[in-house]
C-alpha positions in Angstrom: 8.9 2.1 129.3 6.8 0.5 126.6 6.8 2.0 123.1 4.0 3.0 120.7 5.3 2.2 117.7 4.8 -1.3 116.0 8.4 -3.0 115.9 8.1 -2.9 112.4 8.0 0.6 112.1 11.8 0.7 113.0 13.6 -1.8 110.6 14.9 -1.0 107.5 13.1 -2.5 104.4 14.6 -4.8 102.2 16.5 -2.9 99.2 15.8 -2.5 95.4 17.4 -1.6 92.5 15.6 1.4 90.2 15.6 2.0 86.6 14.0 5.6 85.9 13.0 6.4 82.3 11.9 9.8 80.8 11.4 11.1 76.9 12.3 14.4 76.1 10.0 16.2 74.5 7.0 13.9 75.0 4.6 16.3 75.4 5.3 18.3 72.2 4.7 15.2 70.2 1.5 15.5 68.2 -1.1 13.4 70.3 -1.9 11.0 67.8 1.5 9.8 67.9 1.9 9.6 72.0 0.7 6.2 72.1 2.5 4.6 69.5 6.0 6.3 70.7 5.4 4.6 74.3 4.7 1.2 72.9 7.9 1.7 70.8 9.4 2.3 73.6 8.3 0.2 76.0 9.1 -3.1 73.0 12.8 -1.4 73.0 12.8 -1.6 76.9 11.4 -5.1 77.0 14.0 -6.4 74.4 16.9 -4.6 76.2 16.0 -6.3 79.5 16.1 -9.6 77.8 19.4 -8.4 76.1 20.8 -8.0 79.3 19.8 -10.9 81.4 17.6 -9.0 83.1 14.5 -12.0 83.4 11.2 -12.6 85.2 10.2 -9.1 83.9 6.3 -8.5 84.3 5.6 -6.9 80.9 3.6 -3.9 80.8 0.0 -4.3 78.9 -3.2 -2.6 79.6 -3.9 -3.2 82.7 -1.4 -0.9 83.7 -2.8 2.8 82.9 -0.2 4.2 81.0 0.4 7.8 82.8 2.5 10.0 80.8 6.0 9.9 79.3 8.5 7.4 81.2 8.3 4.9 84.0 9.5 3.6 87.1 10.9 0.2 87.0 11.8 -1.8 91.2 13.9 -4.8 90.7 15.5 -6.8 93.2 18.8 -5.4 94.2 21.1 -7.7 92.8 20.1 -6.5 89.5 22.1 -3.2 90.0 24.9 -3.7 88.3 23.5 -5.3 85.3 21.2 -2.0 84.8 24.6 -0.2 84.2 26.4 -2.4 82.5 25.4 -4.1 79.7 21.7 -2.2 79.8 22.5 1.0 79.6 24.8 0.0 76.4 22.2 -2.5 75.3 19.9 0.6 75.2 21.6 3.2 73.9 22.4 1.0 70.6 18.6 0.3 70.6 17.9 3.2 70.3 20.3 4.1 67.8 18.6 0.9 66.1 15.3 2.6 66.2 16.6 6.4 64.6 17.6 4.8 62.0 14.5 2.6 60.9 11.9 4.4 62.0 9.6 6.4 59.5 9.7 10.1 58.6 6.3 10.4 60.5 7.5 8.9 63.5 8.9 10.8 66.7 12.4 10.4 67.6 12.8 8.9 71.0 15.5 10.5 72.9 15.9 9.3 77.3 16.9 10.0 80.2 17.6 7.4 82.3 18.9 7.2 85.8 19.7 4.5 87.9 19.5 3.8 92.4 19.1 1.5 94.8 17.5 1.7 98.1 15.0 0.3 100.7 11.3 0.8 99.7 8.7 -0.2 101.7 6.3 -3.1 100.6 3.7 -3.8 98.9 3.6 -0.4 97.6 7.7 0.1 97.3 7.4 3.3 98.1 10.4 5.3 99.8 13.5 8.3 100.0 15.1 5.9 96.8 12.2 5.8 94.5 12.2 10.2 95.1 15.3 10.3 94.8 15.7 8.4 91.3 12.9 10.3 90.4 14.5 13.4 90.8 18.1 12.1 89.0 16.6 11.8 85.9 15.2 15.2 85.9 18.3 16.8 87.2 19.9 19.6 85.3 22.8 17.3 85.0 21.4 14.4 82.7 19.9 17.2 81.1 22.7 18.4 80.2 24.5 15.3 79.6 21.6 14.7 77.1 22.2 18.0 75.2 25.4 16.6 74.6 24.2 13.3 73.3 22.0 15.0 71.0 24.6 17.2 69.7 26.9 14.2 69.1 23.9 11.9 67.7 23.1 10.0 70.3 19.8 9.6 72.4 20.7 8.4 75.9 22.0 10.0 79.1 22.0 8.5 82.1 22.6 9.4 85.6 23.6 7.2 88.1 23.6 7.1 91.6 26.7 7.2 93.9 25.5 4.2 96.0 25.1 2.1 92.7 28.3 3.3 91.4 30.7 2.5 94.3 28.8 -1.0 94.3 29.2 -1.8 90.5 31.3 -0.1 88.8 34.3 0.5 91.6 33.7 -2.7 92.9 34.7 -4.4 89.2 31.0 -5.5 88.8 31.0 -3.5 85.2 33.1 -5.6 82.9 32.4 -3.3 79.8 32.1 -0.1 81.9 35.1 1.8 84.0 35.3 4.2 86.1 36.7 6.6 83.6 33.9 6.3 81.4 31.9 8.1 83.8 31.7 12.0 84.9 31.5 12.8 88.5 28.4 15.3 88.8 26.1 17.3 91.2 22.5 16.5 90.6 20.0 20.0 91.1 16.5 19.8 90.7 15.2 23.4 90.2 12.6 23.8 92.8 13.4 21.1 94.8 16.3 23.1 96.6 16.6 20.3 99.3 17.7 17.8 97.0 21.5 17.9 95.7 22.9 14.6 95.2 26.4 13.6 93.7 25.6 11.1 90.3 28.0 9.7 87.9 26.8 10.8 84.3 26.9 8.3 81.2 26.8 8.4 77.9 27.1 5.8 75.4 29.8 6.8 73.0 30.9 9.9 74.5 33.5 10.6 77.0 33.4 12.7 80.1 35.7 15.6 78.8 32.8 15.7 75.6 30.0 16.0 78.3 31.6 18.4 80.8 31.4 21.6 78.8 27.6 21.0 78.9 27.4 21.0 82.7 28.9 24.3 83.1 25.1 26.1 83.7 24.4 23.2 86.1 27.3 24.7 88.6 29.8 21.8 87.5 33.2 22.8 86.8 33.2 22.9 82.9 36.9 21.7 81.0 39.1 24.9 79.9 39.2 23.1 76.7 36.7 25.2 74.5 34.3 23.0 72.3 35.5 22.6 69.1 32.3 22.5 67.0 29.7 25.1 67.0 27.5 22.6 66.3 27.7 21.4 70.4 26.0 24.5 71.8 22.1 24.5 70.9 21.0 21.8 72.6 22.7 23.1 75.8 21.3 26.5 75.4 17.6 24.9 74.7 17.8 22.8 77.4 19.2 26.4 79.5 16.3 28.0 78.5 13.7 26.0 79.0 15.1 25.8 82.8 15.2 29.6 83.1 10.9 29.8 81.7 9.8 27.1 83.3 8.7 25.4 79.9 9.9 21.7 80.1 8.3 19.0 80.6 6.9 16.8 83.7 9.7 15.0 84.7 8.8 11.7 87.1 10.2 14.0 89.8 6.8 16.1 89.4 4.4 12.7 89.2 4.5 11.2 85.7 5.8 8.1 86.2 4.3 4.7 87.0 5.7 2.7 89.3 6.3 -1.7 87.6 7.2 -4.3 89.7 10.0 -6.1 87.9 10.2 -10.0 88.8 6.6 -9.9 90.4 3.0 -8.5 89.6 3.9 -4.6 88.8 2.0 -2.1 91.0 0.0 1.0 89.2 1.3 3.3 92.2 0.4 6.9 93.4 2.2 9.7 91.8 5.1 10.6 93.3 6.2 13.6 95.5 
């Protein structure tokens, strides 16, 4: 019996490694500001992939449309465990860098970030992986995880992926990172009741039993420890209720992000689903 569909259509395209980046808060900065926050950004990004060994970057300039408040960065697989460890490090001190010389005037930049691997279909790269790193870094866990980085003066969260971490950081590809730097979580996506992924949550600085009261809203089991500040819990309830109305902002999961070929001529791409 002959088949219909091209042989291609069956195989499995090759794998890549994705770096998701979102600001909190973008869209409540004053629009005058929104462009000189990205280009911040984007130099902080650029020095932290050089930081990390992380080379034959295309850099982002103006041909690539700049399409809201983070971005999608497809790099070739082996670069996995180098986007845990040292870049997410690399970038939280970056951006620790940047609180503290920035002017009065100027925004604070505070991420999410969250961090897959997966097959993606060339030329476009489009695929489940890029989805589904969209939706980690708009998960109610690294949201949460944030809220406790804020409260503990930091600016990074990350989420990443269970594939990435059982090949980087249990395999011993982490030097700087160990497992028990890491907390086990459930990524949600509210309105996207299809999706429910485990992730391994990171902070720079902060330990898992610091992050776990946070997750307690995002059906995580929260430590019996009670938190010792009172200082820990508005960011956590901010971050609750802007769930609960629906105010919070476009997360790549809903189509703000761009999609950058990393080693290669980047790609403006189609929003994502």
């Amino acid at each position: 019996m002959t088949s219909h569909v091209p042989p291609d259509a069956v195989d499995v395209p090759p794998e890549h490694a994705l770096l998701v980046v979102d600001m909190k808060e973008y869209s409540q900065i004053p629009e005058a500001k929104m462009a000189p926050a990205r280009t911040d950004l984007d130099d902080i990004l650029t020095t932290v992939f050089a930081q990390s060994r992380i080379e034959d970057i295309t850099l982002l300039d103006s041909a690539c449309k700049d399409r809201g408040d983070g971005a999608i960065f497809v790099l070739p697989a082996r670069h996995a465990a180098r986007l845990v460890d040292p870049f997410l490090g690399h970038l939280g001190l970056a951006l620790e860098r940047y609180d503290q010389t920035r002017l009065a005037s100027a925004p604070r930049i505070r991420l999410r970030a969250s961090v897959h691997v997966g097959p993606l279909t060339p030329p476009e790269h489009r695929g489940d992986a890029a989805v589904d790193a969209c939706r980690l870094v708009d998960s109610d866990a690294v949201r949460d995880a944030l809220a406790a980085a804020m409260d503990h003066g930091t600016s990074l969260a990350a989420a990443v992926s269970d594939a990435v971490f059982r090949r980087t950081v249990r395999a011993g590809r982490t030097p700087a990172l160990g497992e028990r730097q890491f907390l086990k979580a459930t990524a949600r996506v509210d309105g996207k009741p299809g999706f429910e992924e485990t992730c391994w949550l990171f902070v720079p600085g902060l330990v898992p039993a610091v992050i776990s009261p946070y997750l307690a809203d995002s059906g995580e089991v929260a430590s019996s420890k009670p938190l010792d500040s009172t200082t820990r819990q508005p960011a956590r309830d901010r971050e609750t209720s802007e769930r609960k109305s629906g105010v919070r902002q476009k997360g790549k999961a809903s189509g703000k992000a761009r999609l950058v070929q990393v080693g290669g001529n980047y790609i403006t791409g189609p929003e994502q689903s």
